[in-house]
DOVO-467476 format. One record per residue (C-alpha): residue number from 1; residue in three letters; z, y, x. Coordinates in steps of 0.2 Angstrom, whole numbers, padded with zeros to 4 digits, always signed. Example, Ala and Ser with C-alpha at 12.3 -4.5 7.8 and 13.67 -1.06 7.14 Angstrom:
REM residues 2
- 1 ALA +0039 -0022 +0062;
- 2 SER +0036 -0005 +0068;
REM end
This chain:
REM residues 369
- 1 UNK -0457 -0092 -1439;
- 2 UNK -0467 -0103 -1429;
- 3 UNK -0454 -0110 -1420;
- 4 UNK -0447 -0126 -1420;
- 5 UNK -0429 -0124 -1424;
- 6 UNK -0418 -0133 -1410;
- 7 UNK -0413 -0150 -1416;
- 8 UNK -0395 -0150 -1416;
- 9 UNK -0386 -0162 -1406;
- 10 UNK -0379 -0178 -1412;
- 11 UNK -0361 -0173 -1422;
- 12 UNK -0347 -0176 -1409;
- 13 UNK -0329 -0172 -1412;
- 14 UNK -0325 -0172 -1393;
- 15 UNK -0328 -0156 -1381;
- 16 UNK -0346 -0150 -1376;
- 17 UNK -0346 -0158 -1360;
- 18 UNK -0338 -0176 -1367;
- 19 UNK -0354 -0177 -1379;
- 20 UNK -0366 -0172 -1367;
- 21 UNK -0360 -0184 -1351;
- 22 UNK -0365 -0199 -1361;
- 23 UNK -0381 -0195 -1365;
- 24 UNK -0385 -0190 -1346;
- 25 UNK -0379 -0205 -1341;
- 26 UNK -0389 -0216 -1355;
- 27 UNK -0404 -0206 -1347;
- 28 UNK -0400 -0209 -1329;
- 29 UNK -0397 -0229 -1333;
- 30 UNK -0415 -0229 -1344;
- 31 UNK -0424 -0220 -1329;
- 32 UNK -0414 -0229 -1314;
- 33 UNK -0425 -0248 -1314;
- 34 UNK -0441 -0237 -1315;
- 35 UNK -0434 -0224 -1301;
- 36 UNK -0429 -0240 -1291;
- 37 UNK -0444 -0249 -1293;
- 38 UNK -0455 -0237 -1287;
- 39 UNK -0446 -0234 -1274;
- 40 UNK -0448 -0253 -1269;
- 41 UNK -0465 -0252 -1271;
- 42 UNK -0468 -0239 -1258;
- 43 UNK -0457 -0247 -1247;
- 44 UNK -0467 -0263 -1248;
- 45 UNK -0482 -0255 -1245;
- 46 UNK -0474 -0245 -1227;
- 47 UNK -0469 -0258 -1220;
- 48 UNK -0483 -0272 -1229;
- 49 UNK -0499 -0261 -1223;
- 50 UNK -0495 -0265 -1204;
- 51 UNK -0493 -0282 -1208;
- 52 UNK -0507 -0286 -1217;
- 53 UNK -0519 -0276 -1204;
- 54 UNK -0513 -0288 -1191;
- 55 UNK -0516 -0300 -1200;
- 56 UNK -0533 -0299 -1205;
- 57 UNK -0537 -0293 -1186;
- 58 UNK -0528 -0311 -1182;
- 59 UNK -0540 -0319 -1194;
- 60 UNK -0556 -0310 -1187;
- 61 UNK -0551 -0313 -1169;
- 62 UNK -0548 -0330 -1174;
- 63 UNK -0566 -0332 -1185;
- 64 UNK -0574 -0324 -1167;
- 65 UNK -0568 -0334 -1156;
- 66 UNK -0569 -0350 -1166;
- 67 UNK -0589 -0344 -1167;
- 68 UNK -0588 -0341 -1148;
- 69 UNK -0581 -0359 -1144;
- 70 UNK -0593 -0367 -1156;
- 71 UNK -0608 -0359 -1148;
- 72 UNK -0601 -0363 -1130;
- 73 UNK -0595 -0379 -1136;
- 74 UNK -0614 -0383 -1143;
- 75 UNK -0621 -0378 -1126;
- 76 UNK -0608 -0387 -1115;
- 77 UNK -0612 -0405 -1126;
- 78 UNK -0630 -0401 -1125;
- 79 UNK -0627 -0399 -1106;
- 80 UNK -0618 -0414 -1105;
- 81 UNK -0630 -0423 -1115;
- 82 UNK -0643 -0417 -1103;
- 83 UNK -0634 -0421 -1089;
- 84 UNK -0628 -0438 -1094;
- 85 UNK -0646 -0444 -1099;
- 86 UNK -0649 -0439 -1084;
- 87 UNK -0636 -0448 -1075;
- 88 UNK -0639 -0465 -1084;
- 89 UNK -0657 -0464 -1079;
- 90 UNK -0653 -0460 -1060;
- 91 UNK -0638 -0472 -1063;
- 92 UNK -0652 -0484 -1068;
- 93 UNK -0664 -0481 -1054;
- 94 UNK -0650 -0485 -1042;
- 95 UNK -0646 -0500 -1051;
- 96 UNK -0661 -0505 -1049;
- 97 UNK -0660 -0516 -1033;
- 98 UNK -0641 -0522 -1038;
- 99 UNK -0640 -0538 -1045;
- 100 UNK -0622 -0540 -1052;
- 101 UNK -0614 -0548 -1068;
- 102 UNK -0596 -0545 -1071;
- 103 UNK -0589 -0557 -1081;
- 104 UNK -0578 -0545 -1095;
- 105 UNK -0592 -0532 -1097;
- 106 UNK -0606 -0548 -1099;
- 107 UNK -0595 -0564 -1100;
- 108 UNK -0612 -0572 -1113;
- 109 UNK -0624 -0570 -1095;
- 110 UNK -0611 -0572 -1084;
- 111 UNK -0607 -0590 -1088;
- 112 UNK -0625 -0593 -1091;
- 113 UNK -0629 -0590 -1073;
- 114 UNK -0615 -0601 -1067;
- 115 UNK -0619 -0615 -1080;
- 116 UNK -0638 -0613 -1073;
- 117 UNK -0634 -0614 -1055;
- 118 UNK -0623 -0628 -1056;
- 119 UNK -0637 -0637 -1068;
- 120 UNK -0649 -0635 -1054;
- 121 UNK -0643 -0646 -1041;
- 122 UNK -0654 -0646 -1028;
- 123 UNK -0662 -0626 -1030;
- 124 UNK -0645 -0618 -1031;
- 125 UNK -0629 -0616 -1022;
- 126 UNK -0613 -0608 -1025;
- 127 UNK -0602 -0596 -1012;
- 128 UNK -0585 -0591 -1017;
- 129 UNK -0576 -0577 -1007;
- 130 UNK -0556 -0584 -1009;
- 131 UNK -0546 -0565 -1011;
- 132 UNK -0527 -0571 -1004;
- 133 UNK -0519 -0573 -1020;
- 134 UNK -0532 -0569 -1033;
- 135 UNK -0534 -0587 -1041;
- 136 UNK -0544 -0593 -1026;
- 137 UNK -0534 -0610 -1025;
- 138 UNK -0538 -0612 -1042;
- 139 UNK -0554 -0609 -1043;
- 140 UNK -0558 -0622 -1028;
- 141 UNK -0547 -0636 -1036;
- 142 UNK -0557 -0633 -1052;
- 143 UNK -0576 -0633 -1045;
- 144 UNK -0572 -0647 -1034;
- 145 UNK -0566 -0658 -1049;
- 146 UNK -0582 -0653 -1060;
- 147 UNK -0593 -0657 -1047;
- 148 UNK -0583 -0671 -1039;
- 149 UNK -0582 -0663 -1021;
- 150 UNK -0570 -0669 -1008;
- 151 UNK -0556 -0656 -1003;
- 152 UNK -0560 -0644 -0990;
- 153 UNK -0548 -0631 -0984;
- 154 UNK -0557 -0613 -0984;
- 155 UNK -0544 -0605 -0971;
- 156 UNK -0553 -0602 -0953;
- 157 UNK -0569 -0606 -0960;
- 158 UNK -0578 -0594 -0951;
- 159 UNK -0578 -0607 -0934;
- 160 UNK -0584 -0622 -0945;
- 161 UNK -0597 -0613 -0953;
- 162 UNK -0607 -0606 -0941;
- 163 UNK -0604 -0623 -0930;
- 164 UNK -0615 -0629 -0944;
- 165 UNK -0623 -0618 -0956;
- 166 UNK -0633 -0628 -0964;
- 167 UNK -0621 -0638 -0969;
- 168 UNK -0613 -0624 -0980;
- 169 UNK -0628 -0615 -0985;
- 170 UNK -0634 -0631 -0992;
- 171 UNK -0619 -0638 -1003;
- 172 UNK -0616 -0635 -1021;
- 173 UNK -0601 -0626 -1020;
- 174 UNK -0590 -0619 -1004;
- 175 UNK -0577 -0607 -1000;
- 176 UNK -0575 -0598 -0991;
- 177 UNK -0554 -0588 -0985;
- 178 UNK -0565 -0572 -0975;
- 179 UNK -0565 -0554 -0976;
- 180 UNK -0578 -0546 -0990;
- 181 UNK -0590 -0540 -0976;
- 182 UNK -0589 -0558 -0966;
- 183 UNK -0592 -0566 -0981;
- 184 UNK -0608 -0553 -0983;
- 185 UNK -0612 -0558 -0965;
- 186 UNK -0612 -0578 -0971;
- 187 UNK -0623 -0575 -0985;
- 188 UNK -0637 -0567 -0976;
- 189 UNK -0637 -0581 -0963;
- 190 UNK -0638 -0595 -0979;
- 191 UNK -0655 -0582 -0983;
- 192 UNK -0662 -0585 -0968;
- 193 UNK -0658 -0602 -0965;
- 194 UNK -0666 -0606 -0986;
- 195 UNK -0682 -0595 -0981;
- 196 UNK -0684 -0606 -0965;
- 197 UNK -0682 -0621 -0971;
- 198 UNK -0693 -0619 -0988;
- 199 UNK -0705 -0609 -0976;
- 200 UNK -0706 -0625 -0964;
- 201 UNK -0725 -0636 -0965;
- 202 UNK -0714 -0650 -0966;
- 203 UNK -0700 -0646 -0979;
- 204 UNK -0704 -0652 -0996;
- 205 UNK -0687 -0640 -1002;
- 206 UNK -0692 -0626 -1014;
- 207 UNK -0682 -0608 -1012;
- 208 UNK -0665 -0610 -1016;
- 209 UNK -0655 -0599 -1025;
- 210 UNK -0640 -0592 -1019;
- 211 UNK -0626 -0587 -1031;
- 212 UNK -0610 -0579 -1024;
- 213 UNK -0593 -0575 -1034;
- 214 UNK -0577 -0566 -1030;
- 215 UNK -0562 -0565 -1040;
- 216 UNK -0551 -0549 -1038;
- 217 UNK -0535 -0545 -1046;
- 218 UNK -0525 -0528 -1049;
- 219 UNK -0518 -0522 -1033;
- 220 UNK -0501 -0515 -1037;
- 221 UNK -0498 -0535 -1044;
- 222 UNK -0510 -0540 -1030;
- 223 UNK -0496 -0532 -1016;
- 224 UNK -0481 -0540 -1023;
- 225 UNK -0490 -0557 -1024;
- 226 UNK -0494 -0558 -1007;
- 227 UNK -0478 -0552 -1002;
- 228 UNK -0468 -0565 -1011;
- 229 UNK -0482 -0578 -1003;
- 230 UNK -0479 -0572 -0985;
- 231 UNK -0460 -0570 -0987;
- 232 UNK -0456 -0586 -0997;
- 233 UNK -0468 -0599 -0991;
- 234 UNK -0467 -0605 -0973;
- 235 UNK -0457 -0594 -0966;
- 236 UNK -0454 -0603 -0950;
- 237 UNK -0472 -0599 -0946;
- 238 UNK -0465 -0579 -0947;
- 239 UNK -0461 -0571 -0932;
- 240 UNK -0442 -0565 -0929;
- 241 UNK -0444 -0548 -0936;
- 242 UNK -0453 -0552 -0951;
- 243 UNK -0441 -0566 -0958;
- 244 UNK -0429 -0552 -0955;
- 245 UNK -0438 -0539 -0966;
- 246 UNK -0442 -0553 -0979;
- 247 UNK -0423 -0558 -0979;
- 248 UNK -0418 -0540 -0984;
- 249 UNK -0433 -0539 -0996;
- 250 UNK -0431 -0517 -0998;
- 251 UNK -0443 -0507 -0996;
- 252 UNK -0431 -0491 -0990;
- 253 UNK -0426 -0500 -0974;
- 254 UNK -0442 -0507 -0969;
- 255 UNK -0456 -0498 -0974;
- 256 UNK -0468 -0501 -0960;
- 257 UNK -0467 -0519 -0966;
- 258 UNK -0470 -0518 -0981;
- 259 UNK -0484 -0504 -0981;
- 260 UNK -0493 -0515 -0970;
- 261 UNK -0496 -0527 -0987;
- 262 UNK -0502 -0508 -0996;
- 263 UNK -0514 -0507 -0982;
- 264 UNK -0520 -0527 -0984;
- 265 UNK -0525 -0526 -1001;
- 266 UNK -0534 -0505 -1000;
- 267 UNK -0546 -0517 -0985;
- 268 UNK -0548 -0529 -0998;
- 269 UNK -0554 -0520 -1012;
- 270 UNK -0565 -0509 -1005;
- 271 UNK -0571 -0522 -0996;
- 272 UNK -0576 -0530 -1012;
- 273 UNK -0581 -0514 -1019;
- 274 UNK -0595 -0512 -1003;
- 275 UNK -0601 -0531 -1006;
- 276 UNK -0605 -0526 -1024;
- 277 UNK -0616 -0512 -1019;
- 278 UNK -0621 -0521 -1002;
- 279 UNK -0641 -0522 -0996;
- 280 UNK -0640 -0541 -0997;
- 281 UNK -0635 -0541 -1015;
- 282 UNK -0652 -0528 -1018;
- 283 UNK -0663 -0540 -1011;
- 284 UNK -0662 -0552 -1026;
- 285 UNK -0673 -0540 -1039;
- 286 UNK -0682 -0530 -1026;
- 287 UNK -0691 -0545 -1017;
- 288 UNK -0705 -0553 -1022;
- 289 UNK -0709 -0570 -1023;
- 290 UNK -0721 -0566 -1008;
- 291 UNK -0707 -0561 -0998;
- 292 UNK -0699 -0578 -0999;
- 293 UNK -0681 -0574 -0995;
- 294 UNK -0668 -0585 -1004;
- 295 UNK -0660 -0572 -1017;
- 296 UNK -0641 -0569 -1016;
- 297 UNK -0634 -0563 -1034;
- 298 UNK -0614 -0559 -1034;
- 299 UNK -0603 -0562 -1049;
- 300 UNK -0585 -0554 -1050;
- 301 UNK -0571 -0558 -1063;
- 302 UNK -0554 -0552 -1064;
- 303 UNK -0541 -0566 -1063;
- 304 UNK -0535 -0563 -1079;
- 305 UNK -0552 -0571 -1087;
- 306 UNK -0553 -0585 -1078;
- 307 UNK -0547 -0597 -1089;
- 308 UNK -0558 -0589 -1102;
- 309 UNK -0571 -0590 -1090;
- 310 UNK -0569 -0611 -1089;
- 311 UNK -0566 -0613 -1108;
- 312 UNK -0583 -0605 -1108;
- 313 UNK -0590 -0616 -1095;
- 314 UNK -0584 -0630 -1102;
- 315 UNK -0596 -0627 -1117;
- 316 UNK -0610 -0620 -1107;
- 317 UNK -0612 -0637 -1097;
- 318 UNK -0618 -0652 -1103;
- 319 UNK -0604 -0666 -1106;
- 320 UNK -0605 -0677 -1091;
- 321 UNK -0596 -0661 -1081;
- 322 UNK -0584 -0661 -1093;
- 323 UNK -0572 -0673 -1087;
- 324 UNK -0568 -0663 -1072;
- 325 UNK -0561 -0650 -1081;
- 326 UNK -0545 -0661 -1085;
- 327 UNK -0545 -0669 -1068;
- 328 UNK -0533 -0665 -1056;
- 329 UNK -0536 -0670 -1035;
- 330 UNK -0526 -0658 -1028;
- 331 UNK -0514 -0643 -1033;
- 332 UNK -0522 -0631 -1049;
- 333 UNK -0515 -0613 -1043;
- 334 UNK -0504 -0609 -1027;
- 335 UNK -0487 -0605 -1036;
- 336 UNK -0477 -0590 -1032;
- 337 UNK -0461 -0593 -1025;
- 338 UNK -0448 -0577 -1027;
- 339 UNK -0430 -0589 -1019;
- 340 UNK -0429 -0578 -1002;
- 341 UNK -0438 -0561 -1007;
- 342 UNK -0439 -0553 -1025;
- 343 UNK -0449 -0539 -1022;
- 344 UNK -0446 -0523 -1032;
- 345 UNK -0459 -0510 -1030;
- 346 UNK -0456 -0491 -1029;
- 347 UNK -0466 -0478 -1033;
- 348 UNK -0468 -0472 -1016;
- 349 UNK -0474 -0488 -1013;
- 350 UNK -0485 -0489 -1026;
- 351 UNK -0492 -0473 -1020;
- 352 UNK -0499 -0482 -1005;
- 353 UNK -0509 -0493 -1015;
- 354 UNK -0517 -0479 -1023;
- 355 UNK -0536 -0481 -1015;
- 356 UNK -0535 -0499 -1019;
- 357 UNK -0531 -0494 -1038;
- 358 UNK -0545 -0484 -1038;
- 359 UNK -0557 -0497 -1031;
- 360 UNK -0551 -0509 -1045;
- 361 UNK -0556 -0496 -1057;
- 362 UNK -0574 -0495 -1051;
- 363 UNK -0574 -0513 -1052;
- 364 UNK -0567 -0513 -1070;
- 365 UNK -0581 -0501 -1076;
- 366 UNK -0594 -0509 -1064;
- 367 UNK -0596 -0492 -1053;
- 368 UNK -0599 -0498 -1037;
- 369 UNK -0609 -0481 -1031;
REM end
């Protein structure tokens, strides 16, 4: 009494253990998804636990440098700020006394001063520094057809001009084949001649301006035009050993040669970088009219604008300069000529011409300093 009876098991005709097997194994099947299960869910979490702890120490490093790099980052641009307002204002102050346009970074001004200079006939005069192969011959051909000038050649100009200065300092426009600090060294002699004669009791000239303009090209293109000028135009005034060189036109045999040309042009483009940034260019803004110096102001243009530059011109001045524009007295642009020597570059090569690169850089961005 107060005992439940034992249920009897379910009726089987086979043997005790043949009854009792089934129902173990029906057991064993219900409780294996559950055992297996939980067996998985402890395994996940072993091996997850590691896994997630690196990863949220990953996210925090990531959220502490990221806060780091901002606050660095903050302070570094405020720096920089800082220290590039105070660049352009010291960039400014030594800019001051420089009185230079370039043509792509101010092409509106630029053919303004030009148009106005050659507008002004008698109170203005124009002095172009010819760069071998930099549209030089161009560029004469053109400003002697505006202004209906007779040719003059501007190679070995250095004698003629200081036979008669005046002469040159006085005309509308000349040229002049020199190195960039002869050319600096002609302009300050024109100064001196346009301040003596406006200073003189009996000249009635006022102070004339003086406007000078340089064209300058990319060097590495630069080098293998004047190669292809000297070693495919008059070669019979070559000597022996350099008609040679250019007949075998590579730079692996003669090297010497041909780095001489890399040399050439480094001279000429930091020469023109020195004349941008030269005391005679300063004394434009820095004088006053008391000081009665004729100013000098330099224009520079890349070759590649100038027929930009004359399709502006041509608009900027009034029509009866206009035919001269179409006119043609002599050659346009001295052609190159590749028949004896094609030149290919290497890099080595290229190399050379590296400080030259650089200076047309500065020129591009109109750093001079």
């Amino acid at each position: 009494i107060g005992h439940k009876a034992p249920t009897s098991p379910p009726h089987c005709d086979q043997p005790l253990l043949r009854c009792v097997k089934p129902q173990l194994s029906t057991t064993y099947n219900s409780l294996l998804p559950t055992i297996v299960m939980e067996v998985n869910y402890k395994l996940a979490f072993f091996f997850a636990t590691p896994i997630v702890l690196c990863a949220v120490y990953f996210v925090l490093s990531i959220v502490d440098f990221s806060l780091t790099y901002l606050t660095d980052t903050s302070k570094s641009i405020s720096s920089q700020r800082k220290s590039w307002h105070s660049g352009q204002s010291n960039f400014q102050q030594r800019r001051e006394g420089i009185n230079n346009l370039i043509f792509h970074l101010d092409s509106e001004q630029f053919v303004k001063t030009y148009a106005d200079c050659i507008i002004d006939e008698d109170g203005c005069s124009i002095h172009y520094l010819h760069i071998f192969k930099s549209g030089g011959t161009f560029i004469e051909s053109k400003m002697r057809n505006i202004l209906g000038l007779n040719y003059e050649s501007s190679w070995n100009i250095t004698e003629r001009f200081y036979k008669n200065p005046a002469h040159y300092c006085s005309a509308r426009f000349s040229s002049y084949q020199v190195t960039p600090p002869i050319f600096a060294e002609i302009i300050q002699k024109c100064q001196e001649i346009n301040s003596i004669s406006s200073n003189s009791s009996k000249s009635s000239m006022k102070l004339k301006k003086i406007l000078t303009m340089v064209t300058y090209r990319e060097p590495i293109v630069l080098t293998i035009s004047n190669i292809h000028q000297i070693c495919n135009r008059n070669l019979h005034l070559r000597t022996e050993n350099e008609r040679a060189a250019c007949s075998r036109c590579n730079y692996e045999e003669d090297p010497k040669f041909f780095n001489g040309f890399a040399n050439f042009i480094n001279k000429q483009l930091q020469g023109i970088r020195q004349l941008a940034n030269d005391t005679a260019w300063r004394q434009a803004v820095s004088l006053t009219k008391e000081d009665n110096i004729s100013s000098a102001q330099l224009l520079l243009m890349d070759n590649l604008d100038l027929n930009k530059f004359l399709n502006k011109l041509q608009v900027a001045l009034p029509v009866k300069y206009s035919n001269g524009f179409n006119e043609t007295k002599r050659t346009d642009a001295n052609l190159e000529k590749t028949e004896n020597c094609n030149f290919h570059m290497p890099s080595k090569m290229m190399k050379e011409v590296g400080p030259a690169c650089q200076d047309y850089r500065q020129l591009s961005f109109g750093s001079f300093l």
